[in-house]
C-alpha positions in Angstrom: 1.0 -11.5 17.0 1.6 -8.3 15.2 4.6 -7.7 13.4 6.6 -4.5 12.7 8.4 -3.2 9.5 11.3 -1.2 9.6 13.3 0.6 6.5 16.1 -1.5 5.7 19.6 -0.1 4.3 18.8 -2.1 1.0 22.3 -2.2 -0.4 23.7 -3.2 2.8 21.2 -5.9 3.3 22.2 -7.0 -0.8 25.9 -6.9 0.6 25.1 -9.3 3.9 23.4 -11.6 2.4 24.7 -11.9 -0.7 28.3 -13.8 1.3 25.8 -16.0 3.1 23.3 -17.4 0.0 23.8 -17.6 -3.4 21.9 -15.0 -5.6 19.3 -17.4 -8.1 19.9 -16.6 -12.0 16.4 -15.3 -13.0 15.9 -14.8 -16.8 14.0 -11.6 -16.9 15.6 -7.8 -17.2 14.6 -6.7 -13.5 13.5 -8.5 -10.7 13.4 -8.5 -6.8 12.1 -11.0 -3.8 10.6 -9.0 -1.1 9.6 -10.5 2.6 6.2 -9.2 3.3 6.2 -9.6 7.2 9.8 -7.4 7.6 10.0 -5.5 4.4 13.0 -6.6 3.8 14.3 -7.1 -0.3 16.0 -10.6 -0.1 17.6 -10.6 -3.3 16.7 -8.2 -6.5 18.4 -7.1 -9.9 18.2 -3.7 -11.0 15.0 -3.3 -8.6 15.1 1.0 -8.7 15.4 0.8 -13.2 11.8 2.6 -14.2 10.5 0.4 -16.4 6.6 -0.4 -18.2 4.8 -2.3 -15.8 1.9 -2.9 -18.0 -0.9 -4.7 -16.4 0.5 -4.6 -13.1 -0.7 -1.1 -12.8 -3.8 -2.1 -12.4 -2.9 -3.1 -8.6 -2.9 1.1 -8.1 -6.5 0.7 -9.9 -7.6 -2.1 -7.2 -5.9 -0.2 -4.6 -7.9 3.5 -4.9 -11.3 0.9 -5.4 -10.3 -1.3 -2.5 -10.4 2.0 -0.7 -13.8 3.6 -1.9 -15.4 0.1 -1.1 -13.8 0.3 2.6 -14.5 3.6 3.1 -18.3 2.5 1.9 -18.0 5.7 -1.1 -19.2 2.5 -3.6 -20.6 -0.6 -2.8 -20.1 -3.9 -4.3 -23.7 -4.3 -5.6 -23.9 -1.0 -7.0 -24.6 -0.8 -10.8 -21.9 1.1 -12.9 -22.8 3.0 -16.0 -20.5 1.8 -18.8 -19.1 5.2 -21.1 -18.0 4.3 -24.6 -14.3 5.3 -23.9 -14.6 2.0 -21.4 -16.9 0.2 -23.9 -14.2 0.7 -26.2 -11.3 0.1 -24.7 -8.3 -1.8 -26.3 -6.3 -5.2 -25.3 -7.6 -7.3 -22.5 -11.7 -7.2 -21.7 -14.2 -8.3 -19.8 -16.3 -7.3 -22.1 -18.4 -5.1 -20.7 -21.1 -3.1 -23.0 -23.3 0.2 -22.6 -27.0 -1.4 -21.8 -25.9 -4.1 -20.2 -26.3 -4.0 -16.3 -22.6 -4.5 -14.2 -21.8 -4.0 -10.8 -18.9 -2.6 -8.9 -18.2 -6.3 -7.7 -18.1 -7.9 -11.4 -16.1 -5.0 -12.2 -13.3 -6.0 -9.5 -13.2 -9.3 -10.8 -13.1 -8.5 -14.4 -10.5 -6.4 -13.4 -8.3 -8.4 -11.3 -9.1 -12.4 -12.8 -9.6 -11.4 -16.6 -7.2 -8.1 -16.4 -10.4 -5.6 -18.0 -9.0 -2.8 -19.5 -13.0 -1.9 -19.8 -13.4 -2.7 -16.4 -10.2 -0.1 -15.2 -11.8 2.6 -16.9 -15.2 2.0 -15.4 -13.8 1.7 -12.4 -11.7 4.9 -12.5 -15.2 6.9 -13.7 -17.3 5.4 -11.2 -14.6 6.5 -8.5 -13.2 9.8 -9.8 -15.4 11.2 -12.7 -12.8 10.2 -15.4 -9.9 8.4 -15.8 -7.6 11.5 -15.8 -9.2 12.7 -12.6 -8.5 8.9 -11.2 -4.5 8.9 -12.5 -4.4 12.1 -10.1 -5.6 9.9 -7.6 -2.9 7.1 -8.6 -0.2 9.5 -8.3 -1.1 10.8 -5.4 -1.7 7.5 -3.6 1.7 6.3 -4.9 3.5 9.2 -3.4 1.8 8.8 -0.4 2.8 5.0 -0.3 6.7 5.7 -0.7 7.0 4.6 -4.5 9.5 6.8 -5.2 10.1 6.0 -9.5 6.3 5.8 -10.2 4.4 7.7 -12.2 1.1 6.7 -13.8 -0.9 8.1 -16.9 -3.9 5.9 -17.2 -5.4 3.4 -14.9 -4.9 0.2 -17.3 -1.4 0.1 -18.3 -1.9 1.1 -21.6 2.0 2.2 -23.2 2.5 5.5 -22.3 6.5 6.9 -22.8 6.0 8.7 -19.2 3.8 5.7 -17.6 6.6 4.1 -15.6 7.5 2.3 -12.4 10.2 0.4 -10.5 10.0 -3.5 -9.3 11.1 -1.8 -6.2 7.7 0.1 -6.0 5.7 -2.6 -7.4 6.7 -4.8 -4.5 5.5 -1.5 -2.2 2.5 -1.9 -4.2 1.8 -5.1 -3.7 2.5 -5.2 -0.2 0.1 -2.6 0.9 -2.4 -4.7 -0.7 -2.2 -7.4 1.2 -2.0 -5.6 4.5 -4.6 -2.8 3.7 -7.0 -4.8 2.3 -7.1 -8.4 3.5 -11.0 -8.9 2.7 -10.5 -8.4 -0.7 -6.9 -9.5 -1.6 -8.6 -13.4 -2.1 -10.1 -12.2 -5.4 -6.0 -12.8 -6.6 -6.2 -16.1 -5.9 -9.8 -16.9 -8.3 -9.1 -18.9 -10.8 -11.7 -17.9 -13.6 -14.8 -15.5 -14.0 -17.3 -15.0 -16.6 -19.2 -12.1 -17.7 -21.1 -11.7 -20.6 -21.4 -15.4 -21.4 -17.3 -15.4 -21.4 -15.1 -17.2 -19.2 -11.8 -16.4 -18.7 -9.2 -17.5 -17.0 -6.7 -15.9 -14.3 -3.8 -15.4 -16.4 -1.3 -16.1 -13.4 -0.2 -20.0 -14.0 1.1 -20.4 -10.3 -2.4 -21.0 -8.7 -2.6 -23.6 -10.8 0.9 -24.6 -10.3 1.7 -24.3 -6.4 -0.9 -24.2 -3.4 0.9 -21.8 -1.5 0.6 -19.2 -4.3 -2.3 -16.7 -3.8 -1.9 -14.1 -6.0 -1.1 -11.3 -7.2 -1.2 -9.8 -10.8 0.4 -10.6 -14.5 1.3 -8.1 -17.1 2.0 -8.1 -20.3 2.8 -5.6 -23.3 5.0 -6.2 -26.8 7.6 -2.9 -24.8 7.5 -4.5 -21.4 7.5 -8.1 -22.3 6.0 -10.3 -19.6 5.4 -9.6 -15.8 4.3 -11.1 -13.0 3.8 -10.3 -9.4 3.2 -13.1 -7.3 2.9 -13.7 -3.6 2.7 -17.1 -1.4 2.4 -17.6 2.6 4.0 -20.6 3.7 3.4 -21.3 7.4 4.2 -17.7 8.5 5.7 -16.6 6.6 5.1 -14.5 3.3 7.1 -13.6 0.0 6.4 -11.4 -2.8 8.3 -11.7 -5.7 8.5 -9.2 -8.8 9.2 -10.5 -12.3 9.8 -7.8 -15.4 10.2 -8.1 -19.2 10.2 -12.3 -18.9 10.2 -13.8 -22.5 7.1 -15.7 -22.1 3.9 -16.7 -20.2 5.7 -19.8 -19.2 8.7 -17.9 -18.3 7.3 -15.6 -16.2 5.6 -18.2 -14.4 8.6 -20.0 -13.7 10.9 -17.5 -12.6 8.7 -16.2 -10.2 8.3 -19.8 -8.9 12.0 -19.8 -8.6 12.2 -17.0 -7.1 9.7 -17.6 -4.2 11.9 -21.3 -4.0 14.7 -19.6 -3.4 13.7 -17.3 -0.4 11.7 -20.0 0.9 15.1 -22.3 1.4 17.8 -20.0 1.9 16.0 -17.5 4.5 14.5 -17.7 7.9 12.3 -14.7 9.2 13.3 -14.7 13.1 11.4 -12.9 16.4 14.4 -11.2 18.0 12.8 -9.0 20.2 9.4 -9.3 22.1 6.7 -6.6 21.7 7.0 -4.7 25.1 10.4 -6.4 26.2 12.8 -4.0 27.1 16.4 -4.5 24.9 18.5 -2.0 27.0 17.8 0.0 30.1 19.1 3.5 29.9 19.7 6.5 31.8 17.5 9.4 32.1 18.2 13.0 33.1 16.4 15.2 34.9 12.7 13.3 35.1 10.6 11.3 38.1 12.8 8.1 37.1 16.5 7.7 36.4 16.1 4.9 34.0 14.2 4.2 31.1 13.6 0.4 29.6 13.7 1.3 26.0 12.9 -1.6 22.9 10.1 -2.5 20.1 6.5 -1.5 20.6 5.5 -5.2 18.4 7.6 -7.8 17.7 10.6 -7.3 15.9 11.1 -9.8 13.4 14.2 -10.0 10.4 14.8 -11.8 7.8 18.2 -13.6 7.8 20.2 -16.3 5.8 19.3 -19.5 7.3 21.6 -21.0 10.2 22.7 -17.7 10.4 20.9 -16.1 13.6 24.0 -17.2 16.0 26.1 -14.7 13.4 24.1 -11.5 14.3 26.2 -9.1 15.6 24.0 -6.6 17.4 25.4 -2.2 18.3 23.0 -0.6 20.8 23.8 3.6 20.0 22.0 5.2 22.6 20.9 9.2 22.3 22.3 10.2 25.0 22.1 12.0 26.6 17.5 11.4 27.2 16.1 13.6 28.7 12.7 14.3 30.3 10.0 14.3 29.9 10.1 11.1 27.5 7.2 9.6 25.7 6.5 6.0 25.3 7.0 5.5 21.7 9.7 8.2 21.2 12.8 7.2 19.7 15.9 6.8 22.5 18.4 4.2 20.8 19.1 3.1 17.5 20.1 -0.6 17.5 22.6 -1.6 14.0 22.9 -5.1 12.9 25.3 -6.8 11.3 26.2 -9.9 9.9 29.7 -10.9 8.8 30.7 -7.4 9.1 28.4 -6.3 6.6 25.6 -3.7 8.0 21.9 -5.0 7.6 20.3 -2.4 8.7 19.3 0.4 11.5 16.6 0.1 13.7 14.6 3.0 15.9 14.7 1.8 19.6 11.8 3.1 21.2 10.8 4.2 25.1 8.7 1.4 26.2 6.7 4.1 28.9 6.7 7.3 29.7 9.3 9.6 32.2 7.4 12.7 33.5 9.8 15.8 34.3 10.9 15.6 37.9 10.3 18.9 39.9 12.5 21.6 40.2 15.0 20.5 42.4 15.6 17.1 40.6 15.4 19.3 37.6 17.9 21.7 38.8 20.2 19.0 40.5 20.7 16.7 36.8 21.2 19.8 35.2 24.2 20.5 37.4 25.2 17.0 36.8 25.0 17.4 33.2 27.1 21.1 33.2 29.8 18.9 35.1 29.7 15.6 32.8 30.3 17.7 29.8 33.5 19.6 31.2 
């Protein structure tokens, strides 16, 4: 079953739900709980505040290699040439060295289990040429994605006074990765890798801590204190939650947790529309057919305060007046929904098949209509 995204009005949807659940108190300074399937930001505290995100940056790195390894422009047995500015990189390793034989594939999981500063930069050489030719990339890719407050400077998370993002964003982030690249999103969820004769651990506590946990990425620097993105699928449902400047490992870990609790029990995601089932016939002027059945192209699913479906209150706007010819796909009606009042959001109704232009006479006649409705 596929499922369909829409943009939500995010303070409205803060406004709605907020009467219907009560907001968690998460000890970090921003922080925001994201459904994967709808898009939708369940609850969140300062979400659009730029802030460092410090190893979570490194999920843009993944991203642009994620990409190349798709797109087959690397492979994951090809050997990488180690420079000395990755050789010497500072902060987390994978230690890595300049006659020692790595692969693109060891590199990925140096850089997404042990969090390889080396392995970034190697990475963002192999891919681009340098690492400044590779933040060009990030930046571009990020714009490209919709995060708005991002700006990269390096591919590691290295402090940087303009290297700055938004929890909003990361969540962006993080979602695209698990939709984009489902074949290599499991690497999240390994628990340890060794390279070198060096084991190290995955530095996110939650695979250790909840089964439903599969990921995503910790970060950590003395300016943007501890962070954590993590993500787990119960039944069908998936929840990404974003964590900043935490006090601790622990305390990262366990706001997250409490985070991804809190969604999971106070929030249903609901089908409210079928793929292909028309929500509204309307009227159509001048084409073959006189009516159009207008809804969702795939399913259209929301999340929603639990118990609190039956209190949807649903506004079809059509855009009147449609005229042909009309496309299947093309936007005819915009559907609002509310709950207690309070708008959630505004959705695109689409044509669910296409209206030719009638010939002239029909044409001619609708038009005459239409001169007379508007008197």
């Amino acid at each position: 079953m596929r499922l369909v995204s829409f943009l939500i009005l995010f303070l409205s949807a803060q406004l709605a739900f907020g009467q219907a659940a009560p907001s968690p108190q998460v000890a970090a300074n921003t922080w925001l709980l994201l459904d994967f399937v709808t898009g939708q930001p369940l609850v969140d505290h300062d979400a659009g505040r730029r802030i460092e995100p410090a190893s979570l940056t490194k999920l843009m790195t993944a991203y642009l290699t994620f990409s190349a390894l798709k797109e087959g422009r690397i492979t994951p047995e090809q050997q990488v040439p180690v420079s000395e500015k990755a050789w010497k990189m500072i902060g987390s390793r994978m230690f890595i060295e300049p006659r020692k034989a790595v692969t693109v594939d060891q590199l990925v999981q140096g850089m997404i289990v042990q969090s390889g500063n080396d392995a970034c930069v190697a990475l963002a050489e192999l891919i681009a040429g340098s690492e400044e030719g590779f933040v060009q990339l990030m930046n571009r890719e990020a714009e490209r994605l919709g995060m708005k407050d991002t700006h990269f400077m390096n591919s590691t998370g290295l402090p940087h006074p303009e290297h700055l993002t938004t929890a909003r964003d990361l969540g962006i982030l993080a979602s695209a990765i698990i939709r984009d690249f489902p074949k290599y999103y499991p690497t999240y969820s390994q628990k340890d890798f060794s390279y070198n004769d060096i084991k190290q651990p995955n530095r996110n506590r939650l695979l250790w801590v909840d089964p439903t946990v599969d990921g995503i990425k910790t970060g950590h620097t003395e300016s943007a204190g501890y962070c954590l993105i993590a993500s787990a699928k119960r039944g069908e449902r998936r929840l990404i939650s974003v964590v900043t400047g935490a006090a601790s490992e622990a305390s990262r870990a366990e706001e997250s947790l409490k985070l991804l609790n809190h969604g999971f029990l106070f929030f249903d995601t609901v089908r409210l529309y079928e793929a292909g089932k028309p929500v509204s016939s309307l009227p159509v002027w001048k084409g073959e057919s006189d009516v159009l059945d207008a809804g969702f192209l795939d399913d259209f699913v929301l999340s929603v305060p639990k118990d609190q479906v039956a209190n949807l209150q649903f506004d079809l706007a059509s855009m009147q007046p449609v005229t042909a010819p009309v496309a299947k796909g093309q936007q005819v009606a915009t559907l609002r929904i509310s709950l207690d009042g309070q708008l959630i959001g505004e959705y695109p109704v689409l044509a669910l098949h296409d209206v030719p232009e009638a010939g002239l006479v029909g044409r001619s006649w609708d038009a005459l209509r239409l001169w007379i409705k508007s008197l």
